[in-house]
N, C-alpha and C positions, 0 to 999 in steps of 0.2 A: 627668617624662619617663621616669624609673627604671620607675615604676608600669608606665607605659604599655609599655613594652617587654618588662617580666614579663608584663602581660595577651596584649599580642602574641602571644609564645614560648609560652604557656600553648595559647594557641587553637589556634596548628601544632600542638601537642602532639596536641591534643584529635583531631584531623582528620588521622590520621595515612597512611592510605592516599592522600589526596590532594596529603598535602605530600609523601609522598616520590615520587610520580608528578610533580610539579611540578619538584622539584629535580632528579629526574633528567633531564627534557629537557632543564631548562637546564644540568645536568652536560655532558651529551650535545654540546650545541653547544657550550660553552664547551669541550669536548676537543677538538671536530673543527678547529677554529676553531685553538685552539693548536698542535696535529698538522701543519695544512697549510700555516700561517706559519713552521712550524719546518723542515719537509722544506723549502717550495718555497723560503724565504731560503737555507739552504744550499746548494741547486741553484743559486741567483741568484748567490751569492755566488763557487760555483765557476766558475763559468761565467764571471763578472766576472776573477775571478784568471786563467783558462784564457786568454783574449783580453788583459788586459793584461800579466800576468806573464809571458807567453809570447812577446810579438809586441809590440804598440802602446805599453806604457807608461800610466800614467794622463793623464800632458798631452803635447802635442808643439806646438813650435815653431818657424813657419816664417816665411819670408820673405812680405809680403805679396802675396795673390795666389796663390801655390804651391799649396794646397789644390785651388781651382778648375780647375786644369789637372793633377792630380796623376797620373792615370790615362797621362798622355803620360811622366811621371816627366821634366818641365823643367829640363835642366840649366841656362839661363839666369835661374830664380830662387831658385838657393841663395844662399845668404847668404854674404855679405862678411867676410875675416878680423873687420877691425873692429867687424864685427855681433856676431859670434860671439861675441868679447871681451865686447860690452856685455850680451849676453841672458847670457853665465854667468857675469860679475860679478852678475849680479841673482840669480840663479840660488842661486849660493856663498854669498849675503847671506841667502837666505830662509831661515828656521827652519822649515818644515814641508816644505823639500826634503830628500829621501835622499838623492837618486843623479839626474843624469841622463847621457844619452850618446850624442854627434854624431853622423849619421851622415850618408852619401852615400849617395842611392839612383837606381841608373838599372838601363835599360837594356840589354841584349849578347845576340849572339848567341852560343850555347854549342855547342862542338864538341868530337867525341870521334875524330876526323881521319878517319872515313868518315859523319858524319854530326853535320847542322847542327838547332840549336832556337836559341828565343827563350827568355831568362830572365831575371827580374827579381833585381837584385842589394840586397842591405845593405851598404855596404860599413861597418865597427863599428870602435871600439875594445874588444877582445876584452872587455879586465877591466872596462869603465863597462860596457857592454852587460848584460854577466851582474851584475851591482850593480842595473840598473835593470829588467831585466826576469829575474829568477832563474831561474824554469820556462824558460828558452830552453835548458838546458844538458839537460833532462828530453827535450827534440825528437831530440838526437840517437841516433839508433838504432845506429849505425853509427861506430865512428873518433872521432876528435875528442877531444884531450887535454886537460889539464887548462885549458891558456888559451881551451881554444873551436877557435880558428882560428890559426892563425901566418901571417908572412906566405909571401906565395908559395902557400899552400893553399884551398879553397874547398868550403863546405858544400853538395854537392848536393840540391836538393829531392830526395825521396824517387820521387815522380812520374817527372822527366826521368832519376834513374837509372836506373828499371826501363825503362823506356823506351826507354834507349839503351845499357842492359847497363854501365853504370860502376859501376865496384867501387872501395871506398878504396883508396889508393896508384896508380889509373890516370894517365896525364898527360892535358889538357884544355886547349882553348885555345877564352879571350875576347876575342871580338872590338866594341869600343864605339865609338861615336861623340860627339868634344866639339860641347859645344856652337858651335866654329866649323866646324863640320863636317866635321873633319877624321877620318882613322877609323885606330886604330889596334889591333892584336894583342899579345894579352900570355901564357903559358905560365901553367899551373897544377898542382898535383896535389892529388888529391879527399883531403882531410885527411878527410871523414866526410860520410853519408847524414843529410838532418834530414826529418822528417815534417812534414807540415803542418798546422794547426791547426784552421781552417774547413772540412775534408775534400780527398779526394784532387785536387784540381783547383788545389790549390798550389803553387804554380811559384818560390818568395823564398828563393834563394840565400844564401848569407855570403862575403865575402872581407874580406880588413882593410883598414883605411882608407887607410893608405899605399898600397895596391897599388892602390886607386879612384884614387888622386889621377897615380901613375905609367900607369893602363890610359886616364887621361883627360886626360893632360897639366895638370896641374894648375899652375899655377905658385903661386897662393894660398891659401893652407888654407881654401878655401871648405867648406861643407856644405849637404848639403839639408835636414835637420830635425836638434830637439832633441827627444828621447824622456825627459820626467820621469819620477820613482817620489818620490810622496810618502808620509810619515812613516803618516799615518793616513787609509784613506781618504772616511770619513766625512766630514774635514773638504775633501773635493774642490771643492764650489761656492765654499768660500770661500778656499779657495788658489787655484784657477783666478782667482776675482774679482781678487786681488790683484797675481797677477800680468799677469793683461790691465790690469789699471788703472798697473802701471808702465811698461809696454810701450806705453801709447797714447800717453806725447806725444812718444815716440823717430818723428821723422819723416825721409823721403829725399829724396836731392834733386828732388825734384820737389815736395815741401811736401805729401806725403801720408803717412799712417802705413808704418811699414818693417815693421811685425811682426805677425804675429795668432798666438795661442794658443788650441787646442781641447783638450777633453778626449774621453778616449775614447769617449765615448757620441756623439760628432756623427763619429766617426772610423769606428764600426762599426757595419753591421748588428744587430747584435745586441743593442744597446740595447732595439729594438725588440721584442724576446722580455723582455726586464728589463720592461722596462713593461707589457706583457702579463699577467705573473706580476705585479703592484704591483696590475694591475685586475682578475684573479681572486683577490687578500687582499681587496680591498674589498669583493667580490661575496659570501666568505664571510662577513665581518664584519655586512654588510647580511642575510643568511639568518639570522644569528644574532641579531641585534636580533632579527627576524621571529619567532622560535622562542620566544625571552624572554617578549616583547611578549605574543602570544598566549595561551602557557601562563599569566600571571601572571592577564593582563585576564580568562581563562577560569577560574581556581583563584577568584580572587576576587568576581566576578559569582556565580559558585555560592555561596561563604561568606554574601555578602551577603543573599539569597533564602534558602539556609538556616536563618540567623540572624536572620530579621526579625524576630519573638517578643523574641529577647536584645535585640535594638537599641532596642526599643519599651521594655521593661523598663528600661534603665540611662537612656534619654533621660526615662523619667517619674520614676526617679529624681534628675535634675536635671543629669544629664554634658550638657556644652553641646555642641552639634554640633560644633565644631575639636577637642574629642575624641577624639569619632567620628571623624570625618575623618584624625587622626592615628594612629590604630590601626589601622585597615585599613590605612594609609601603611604604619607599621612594619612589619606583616605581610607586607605587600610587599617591603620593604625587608631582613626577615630573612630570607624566601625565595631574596632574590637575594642576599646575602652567601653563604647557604647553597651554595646550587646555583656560586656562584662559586669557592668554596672546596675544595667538593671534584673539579669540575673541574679546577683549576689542580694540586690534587696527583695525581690522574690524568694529567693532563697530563706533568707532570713525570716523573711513575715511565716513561710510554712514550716520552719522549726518551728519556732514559736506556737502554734496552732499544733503542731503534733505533740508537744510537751502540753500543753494546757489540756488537751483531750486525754491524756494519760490511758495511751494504749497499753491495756496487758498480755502477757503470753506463759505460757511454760515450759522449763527448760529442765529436764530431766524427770527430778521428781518435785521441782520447787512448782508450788501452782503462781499464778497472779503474780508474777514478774509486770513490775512498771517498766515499760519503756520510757527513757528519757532521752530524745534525742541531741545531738549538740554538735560543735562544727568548731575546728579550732581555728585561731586568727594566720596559723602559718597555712593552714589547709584553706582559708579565702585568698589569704596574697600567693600560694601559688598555682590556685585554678585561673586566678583574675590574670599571672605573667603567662604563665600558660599562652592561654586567649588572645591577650595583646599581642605575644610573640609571633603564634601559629599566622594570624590576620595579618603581621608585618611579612610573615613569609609567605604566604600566600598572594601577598598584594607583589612581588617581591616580581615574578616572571610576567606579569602584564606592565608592571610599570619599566621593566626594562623594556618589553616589545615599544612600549609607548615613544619610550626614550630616544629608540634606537630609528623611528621612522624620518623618514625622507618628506622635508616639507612639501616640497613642488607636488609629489605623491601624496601628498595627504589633502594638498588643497584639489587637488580634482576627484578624489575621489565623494562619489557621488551614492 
């Protein structure tokens, strides 16, 4: 095998304006390939932190049912003190939870005492809140002290301030409806302006959660959802799994499930651009087979033709055809180690230069987004098998032609 891979290496040698034509395309793909897995993950990845760090949370859990009608923001399917209890005893127990953090979320109208809107409310516990979603404290542009919100205070969307000319320290008054429909007024003053995150047309308030339960008459510490932040989010499917799988045999009275948990992706649009971006990486990866494949089946076809004289000669000298067959193998096979290798430190040196350059962009309404790009070690070793492979199979139908020819016929040929 030693032999055969000296003979190999020797023949690139030999044929050197074609091996290095060869390795450069597969250089070429194997950079582009890397370059655009590395920018568009970190766009994915910010974009993922942008929407859950900011807003959503990784999981959120609600009463069963609530999701379906969420858009009306039902106060009749928050969940029961005793719920509450049970989902963050489970909660408290799991080892790949951080942080999560209850909230109430409804409905009010929002007044500034000559003029009336609708706005949707968070009502939070200031310090869980910012634990489980960090980037919320990065929204506010305006006000807004160290705890976020205090009671008696309220985070105006950026939108309805401009809108209605409220400045921090104004006074404001919510007006909401419980769910027995009863409707009552509560006083405010605008602690601070928060921007919004999916663009201007964001209307998601803050007040604290004591002051939901007193604008709603509360008599039970009920909530409307639980907003998780997990440890690592790679491991999402399987912490999500884990914890729908405890929450299924908790049932209400009515002998149906009490609970459902989602994770961000079924919670926001924007999943939908994640995956997008998942099947424009395949699409390059598939161009990049295509480029390998090619160049190798097309390097080697030529060798082959080339060398029929050579092949005639070592096969009348008695080299049995799996030889043959192996050597053009290998030549394939050094090609794409080749052209892998020094893509991948190309590759490398232009992350590097793209992270130091500290490209920015923006994404919704956040301005000056850093790009930082990056490349994981399983995302080198399987463009780099990839590579090696596609070049082994590509080398794969010239080296059998090679294999399979007739000495006497090879040496006359002229």
């Amino acid at each position: 095998m030693r032999n055969t891979i000296k003979i190999a290496a020797r023949n690139l040698r030999r044929y050197r304006r074609r091996t290095l034509l060869t390795s450069s395309l597969i250089t070429l793909g194997v950079v582009a390939v890397l370059l655009f897995i590395s920018v568009s993950g970190s766009f994915k990845s910010m974009m993922i932190a942008q929407i859950t760090d900011s807003m959503l949370g990784h999981l959120q859990i609600h009463q069963k049912g609530y999701l379906a009608s969420i858009d009306t923001l039902p106060l009749n399917r928050n969940m029961k003190e005793g719920q509450v209890k049970k989902v963050t005893e489970i909660l408290e127990e799991h080892p790949a939870i951080a942080a999560y953090s209850p909230r109430i979320r409804l409905g009010a109208m929002f007044s500034n005492y000559t003029e009336t809107t609708n706005i949707r409310l968070n009502a939070v516990i200031p310090e869980r809140e910012m634990e489980t979603v960090p980037l919320l404290r990065e929204r506010v542009i305006d006000g807004g002290g160290e705890g976020l919100v205090r009671q008696g205070e309220i985070l105006v969307p950026e939108l309805i301030a401009k809108g209605m000319n409220v400045k921090v320290g104004d006074g404001i008054v919510l007006v909401a409806t419980n769910d027995d429909g009863s409707v009552n007024g509560q006083p405010f003053t605008v602690g601070g302006i928060v921007e919004g995150v999916t663009g201007p047309g964001g209307r998601d308030g803050y007040i604290h959660l004591d002051d939901a339960r007193t604008l709603l008459r509360l008599e039970e510490k009920e909530i409307s959802e639980i907003a998780v932040r997990i440890k690592d989010l790679d491991k999402l499917d399987s912490t999500y799994a884990a914890i729908n799988d405890t929450l299924a045999p908790m049932i209400n009275q009515a002998g149906k499930p009490a609970f459902e948990a989602h994770t961000w992706e079924s919670l926001s649009p924007f999943f939908n651009i994640a995956k997008m971006i998942d099947l424009m990486t395949m699409s390059i990866k598939v161009m990049l087979v295509a480029i390998v494949l090619v160049s190798i089946m097309n390097v080697m076809i030529m060798a082959v033709y080339e060398r029929i004289n050579e092949i005639g000669t070592i096969a009348a000298m008695g080299t049995v055809p799996t030889r043959i067959l192996a050597l053009f193998l290998t030549e394939g096979f050094l090609l794409g180690i080749l052209g892998a290798a020094i893509g991948i430190v190309v590759s490398l040196a232009a992350i590097a230069v793209l992270r130091a350059a500290e490209l920015t962009f923006n994404f919704g309404q956040q301005q000056g987004l850093v790009l930082i790009p990056f490349i994981k070690t399983g995302d080198v070793i399987s463009i780099a098998l990839i590579v090696i492979g596609i070049a082994v199979l590509g080398s794969l139908q010239p080296a059998w032609k090679a294999a399979r020819m007739d000495p006497i016929t090879a040496l006359r040929h002229v």
